[in-house]
C-alpha positions in Angstrom: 119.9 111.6 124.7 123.0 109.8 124.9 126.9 110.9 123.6 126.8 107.0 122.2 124.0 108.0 119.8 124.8 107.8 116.3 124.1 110.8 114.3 121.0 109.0 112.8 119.7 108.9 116.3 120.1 112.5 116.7 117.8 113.2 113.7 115.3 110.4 113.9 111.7 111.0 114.6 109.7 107.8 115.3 106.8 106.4 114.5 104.7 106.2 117.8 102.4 103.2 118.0 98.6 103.1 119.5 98.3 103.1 123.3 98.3 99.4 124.7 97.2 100.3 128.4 96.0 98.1 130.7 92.6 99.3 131.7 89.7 97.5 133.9 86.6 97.5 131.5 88.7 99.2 128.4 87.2 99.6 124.9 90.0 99.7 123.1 89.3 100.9 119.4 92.5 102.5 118.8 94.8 100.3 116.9 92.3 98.8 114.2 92.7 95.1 115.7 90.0 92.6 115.3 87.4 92.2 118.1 87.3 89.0 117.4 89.9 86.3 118.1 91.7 84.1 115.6 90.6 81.0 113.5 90.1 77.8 116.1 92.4 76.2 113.3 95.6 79.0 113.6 95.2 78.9 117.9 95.5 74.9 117.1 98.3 75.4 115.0 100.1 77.2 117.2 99.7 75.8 120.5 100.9 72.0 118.4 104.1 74.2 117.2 105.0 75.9 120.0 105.3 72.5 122.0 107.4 70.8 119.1 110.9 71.4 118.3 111.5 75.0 119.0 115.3 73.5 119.9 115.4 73.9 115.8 115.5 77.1 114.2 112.3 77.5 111.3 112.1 77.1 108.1 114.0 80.0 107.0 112.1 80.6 104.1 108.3 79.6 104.9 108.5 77.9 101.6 105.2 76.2 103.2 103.1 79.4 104.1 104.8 81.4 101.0 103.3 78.5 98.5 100.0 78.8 100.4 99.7 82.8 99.5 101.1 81.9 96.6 98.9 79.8 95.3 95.5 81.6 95.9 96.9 84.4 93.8 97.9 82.4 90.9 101.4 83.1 92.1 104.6 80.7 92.4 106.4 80.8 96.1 108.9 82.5 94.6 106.8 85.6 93.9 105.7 85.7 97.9 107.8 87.2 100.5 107.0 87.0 104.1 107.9 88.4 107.3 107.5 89.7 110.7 103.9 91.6 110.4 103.6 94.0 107.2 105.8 96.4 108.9 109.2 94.2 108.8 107.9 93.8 105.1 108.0 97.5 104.4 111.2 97.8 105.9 113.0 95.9 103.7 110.9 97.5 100.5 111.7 100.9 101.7 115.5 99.8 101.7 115.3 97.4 98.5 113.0 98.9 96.5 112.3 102.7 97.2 115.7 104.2 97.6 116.7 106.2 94.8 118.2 109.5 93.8 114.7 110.7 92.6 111.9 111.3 95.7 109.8 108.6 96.6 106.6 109.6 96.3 103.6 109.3 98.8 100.3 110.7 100.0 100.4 113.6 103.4 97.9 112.0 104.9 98.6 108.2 105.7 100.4 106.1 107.3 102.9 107.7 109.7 105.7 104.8 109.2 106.6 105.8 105.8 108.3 109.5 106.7 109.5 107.6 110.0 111.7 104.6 107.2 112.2 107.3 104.8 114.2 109.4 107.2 115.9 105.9 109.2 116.9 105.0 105.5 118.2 108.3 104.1 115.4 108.2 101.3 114.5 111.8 99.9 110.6 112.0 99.5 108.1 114.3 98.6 104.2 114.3 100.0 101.3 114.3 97.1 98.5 116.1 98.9 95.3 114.2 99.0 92.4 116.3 97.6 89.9 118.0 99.8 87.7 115.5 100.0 90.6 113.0 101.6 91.5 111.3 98.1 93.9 110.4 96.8 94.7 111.7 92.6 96.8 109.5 90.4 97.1 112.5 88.3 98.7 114.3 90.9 101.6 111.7 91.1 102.6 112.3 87.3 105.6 113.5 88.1 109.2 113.1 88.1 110.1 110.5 90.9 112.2 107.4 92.4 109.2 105.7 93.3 105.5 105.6 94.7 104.0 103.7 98.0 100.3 104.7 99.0 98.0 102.3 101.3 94.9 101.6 99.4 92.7 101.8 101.5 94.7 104.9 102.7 95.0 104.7 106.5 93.9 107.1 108.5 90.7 108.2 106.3 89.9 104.5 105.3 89.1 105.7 101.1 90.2 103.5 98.3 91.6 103.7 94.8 89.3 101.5 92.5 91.6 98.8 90.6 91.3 101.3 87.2 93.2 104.3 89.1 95.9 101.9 90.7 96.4 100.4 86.8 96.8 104.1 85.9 99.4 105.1 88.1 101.2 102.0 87.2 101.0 102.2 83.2 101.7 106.3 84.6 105.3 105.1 85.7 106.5 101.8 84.2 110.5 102.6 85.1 109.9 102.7 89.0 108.5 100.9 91.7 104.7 101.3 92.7 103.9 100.0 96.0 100.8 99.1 97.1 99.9 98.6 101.2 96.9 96.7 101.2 96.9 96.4 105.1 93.0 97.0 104.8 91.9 95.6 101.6 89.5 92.5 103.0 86.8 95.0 104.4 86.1 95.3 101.0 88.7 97.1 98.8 90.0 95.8 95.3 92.9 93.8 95.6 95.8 94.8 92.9 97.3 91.1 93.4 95.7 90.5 89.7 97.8 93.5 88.1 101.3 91.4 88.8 101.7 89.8 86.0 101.2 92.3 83.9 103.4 95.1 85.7 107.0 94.2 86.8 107.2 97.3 88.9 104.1 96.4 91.5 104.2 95.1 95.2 101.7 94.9 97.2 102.2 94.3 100.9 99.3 92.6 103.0 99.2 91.7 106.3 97.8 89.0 108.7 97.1 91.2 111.6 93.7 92.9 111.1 91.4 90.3 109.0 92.8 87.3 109.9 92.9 88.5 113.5 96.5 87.8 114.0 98.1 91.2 115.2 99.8 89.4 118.2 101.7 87.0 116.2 103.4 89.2 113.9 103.3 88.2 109.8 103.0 90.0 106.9 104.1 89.5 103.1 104.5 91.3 99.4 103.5 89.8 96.5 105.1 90.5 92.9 107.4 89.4 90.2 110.5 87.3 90.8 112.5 90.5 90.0 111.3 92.8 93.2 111.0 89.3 95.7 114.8 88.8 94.9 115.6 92.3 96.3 113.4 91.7 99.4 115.1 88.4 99.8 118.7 90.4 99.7 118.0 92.6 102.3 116.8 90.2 104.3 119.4 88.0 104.5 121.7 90.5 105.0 119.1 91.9 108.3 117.7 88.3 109.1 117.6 85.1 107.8 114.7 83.4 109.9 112.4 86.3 110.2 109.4 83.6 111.1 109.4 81.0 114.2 107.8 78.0 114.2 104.6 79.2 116.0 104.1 81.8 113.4 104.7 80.0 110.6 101.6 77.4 111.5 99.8 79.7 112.6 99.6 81.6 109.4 99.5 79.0 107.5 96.3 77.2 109.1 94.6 80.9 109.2 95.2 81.3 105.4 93.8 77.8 104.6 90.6 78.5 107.2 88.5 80.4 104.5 85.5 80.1 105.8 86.4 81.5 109.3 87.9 84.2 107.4 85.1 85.2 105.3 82.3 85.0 108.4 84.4 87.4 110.3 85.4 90.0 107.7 81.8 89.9 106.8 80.6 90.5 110.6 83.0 93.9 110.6 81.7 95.1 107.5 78.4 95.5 109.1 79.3 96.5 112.1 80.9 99.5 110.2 78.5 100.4 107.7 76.0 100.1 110.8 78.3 102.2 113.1 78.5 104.7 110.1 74.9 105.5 110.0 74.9 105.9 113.9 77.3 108.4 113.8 76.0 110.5 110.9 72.9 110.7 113.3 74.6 111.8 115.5 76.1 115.0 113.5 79.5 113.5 112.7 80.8 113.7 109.1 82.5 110.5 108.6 84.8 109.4 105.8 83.4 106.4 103.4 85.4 103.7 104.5 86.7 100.2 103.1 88.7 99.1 106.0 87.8 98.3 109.8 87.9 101.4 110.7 86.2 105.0 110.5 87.5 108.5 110.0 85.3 110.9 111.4 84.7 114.2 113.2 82.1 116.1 114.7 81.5 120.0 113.2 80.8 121.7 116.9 83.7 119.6 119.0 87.2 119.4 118.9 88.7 116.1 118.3 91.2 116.4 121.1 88.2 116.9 123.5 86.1 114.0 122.0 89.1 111.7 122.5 89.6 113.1 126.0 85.7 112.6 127.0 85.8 108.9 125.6 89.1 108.4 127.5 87.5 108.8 130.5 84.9 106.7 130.0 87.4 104.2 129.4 87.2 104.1 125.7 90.3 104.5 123.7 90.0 106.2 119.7 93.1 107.2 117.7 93.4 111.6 117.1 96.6 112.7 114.9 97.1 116.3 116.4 98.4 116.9 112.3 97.4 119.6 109.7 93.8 118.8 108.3 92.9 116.5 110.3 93.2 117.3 114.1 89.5 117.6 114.4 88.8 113.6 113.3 89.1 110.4 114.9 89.8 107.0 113.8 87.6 104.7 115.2 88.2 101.2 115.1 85.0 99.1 114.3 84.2 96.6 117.2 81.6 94.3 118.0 78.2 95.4 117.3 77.9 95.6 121.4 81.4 97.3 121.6 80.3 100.3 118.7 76.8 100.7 120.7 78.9 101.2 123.9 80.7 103.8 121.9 77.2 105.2 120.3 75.9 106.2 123.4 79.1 107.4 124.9 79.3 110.0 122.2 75.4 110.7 122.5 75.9 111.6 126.4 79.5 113.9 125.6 77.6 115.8 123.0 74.3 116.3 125.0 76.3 117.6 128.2 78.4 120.1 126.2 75.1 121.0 123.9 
């Protein structure tokens, strides 16, 4: 604490990120990052624009990636906004788009970054409990409100909405903005991309970090009518007018237009999680069904403080919220197939020493 703080400082309470340690032999499944690297094409990409012309600033508009997205949504450029990872993205929607006099809306379990911008942003919001099986009810969100943001698939339990219930909530609240965070929708989720054109109040917000294997290098965008990209735009060129460099910029683009690399690899985690699913309902735990690269899952007979403490010292890293409802689960980011056995028989030998 400083006497320089603003009073916003004073009252802020921030988001804290996954652990990043630097460990000999670590298994890091804490921070839902690919196991595997990047496209061949996107390292390419890269490495040619890093060593060109970074005298000049970028492209501040990425009109080349943004027509790109664009374009495999049946979307103009204009309807694409991009910038630094998915959570530069929200920042600017929480200031453009969700700040009204009514509460913005949004599930108590999920991502712990909305409550941290609400409060940074001065945005009054309300949290929709999810129901006790971890889901979330569009007809709990019929209510008076500003607007609505919810991650679909919800982060930390991994569930999503089908497309019908997110069309719901939107015909639900035509006069505000419904945002969707589809961080996680490649591990098999339903996309609300299509719903755009028919719904001026939806955004969704994807990311290149997770299936595109591309957390390092920092993009993300929103997709929706002209109208809600406009306000995005505003904020930030008020914030930050070349929000992409060079490097990032190819990159992203080349990763986009690598399908194939895409496709094998999201396939190759979906496996690995339905597989790493079944190993640990065998081995007691009750775990969440899942459409992201992750699991959500805890053990009836252990604490999840304790399991995350045993794995920690068998140099394994998993994610526990210490929060109401959930202290007793962990998120467990799906790795390699050799990575989630390593994990397998880690649990296997904590829960046979503690039997």
């Amino acid at each position: 604490m400083s006497r320089f703080w603003s009073r916003i400082v004073l009252t802020l309470e921030p988001y804290v990120p996954g652990e990043q340690p630097r460990v000999a032999n670590l298994l890091k499944l804490n921070t839902n990052e690919s196991p595997y690297g990047p496209s061949p094409r996107a390292l390419e990409a890269i490495g040619a624009a890093a060593s060109d012309d970074l005298r000049l600033y970028p492209d501040p508009s990425s009109l080349a990636l943004r027509e790109a997205i664009g374009a495999s949504f049946g979307l103009s450029a204009g309807e694409v906004f991009v910038g630094n990872g998915s959570d530069e993205v929200l920042a600017h929607v929480f200031q453009g788009l969700l700040n009204h006099e009514r509460p913005l809306l949004f599930p108590d379990i999920t991502y712990a970054f909305y409550p941290t911008y609400a409060r940074l942003f001065g945005i009054p919001y309300e949290t929709v409990a999810l129901d006790e099986t971890f889901r979330v009810r569009v007809e709990d969100y019929r209510r008076p409100c500003g607007a609505i943001i919810l991650p679909n698939p919800n982060a930390p339990t991994g569930i999503a909405l089908p497309l019908p219930a997110i069309r719901q909530l939107l015909e639900d609240h035509p006069d505000e903005p419904v945002v969707v965070d589809e961080a996680y929708v490649d591990f098999g989720a339903e996309s609300a991309a299509g719903l755009i054109r028919d719904h001026p109040n939806l955004l969704v917000v994807q990311t290149f970090s997770k299936s595109r294997s591309l957390a390092g290098l920092r993009v993300g965008f929103a997709l929706g009518q002209r109208g809600l990209i406009e306000a995005l735009e505003r904020v930030k060129d008020s914030f930050n007018s070349y929000p992409l460099g060079r490097p990032a910029q190819a990159g992203a683009l080349a990763a986009w237009q690598d399908r194939d690399w895409f496709e094998h690899h999201t396939a190759l985690t979906v496996a690995a999680r339905d597989e790493l699913s079944v190993a640990l309902g065998d081995l007691g735990f009750e775990v969440l069904p899942s459409r992201a690269n992750f699991l959500f899952a805890r053990h009836p007979a252990r604490a999840g403080a304790d399991l995350a403490r045993a794995l920690r010292e068998r140099a394994i890293l998993v994610r526990h919220f210490a929060r109401p409802r959930i202290a007793d689960f962990l998120r467990i980011t799906v790795g390699t197939p050799a990575e989630c056995e390593r994990l397998v028989e880690a649990l296997r030998e904590i829960l046979a020493r503690n039997a």
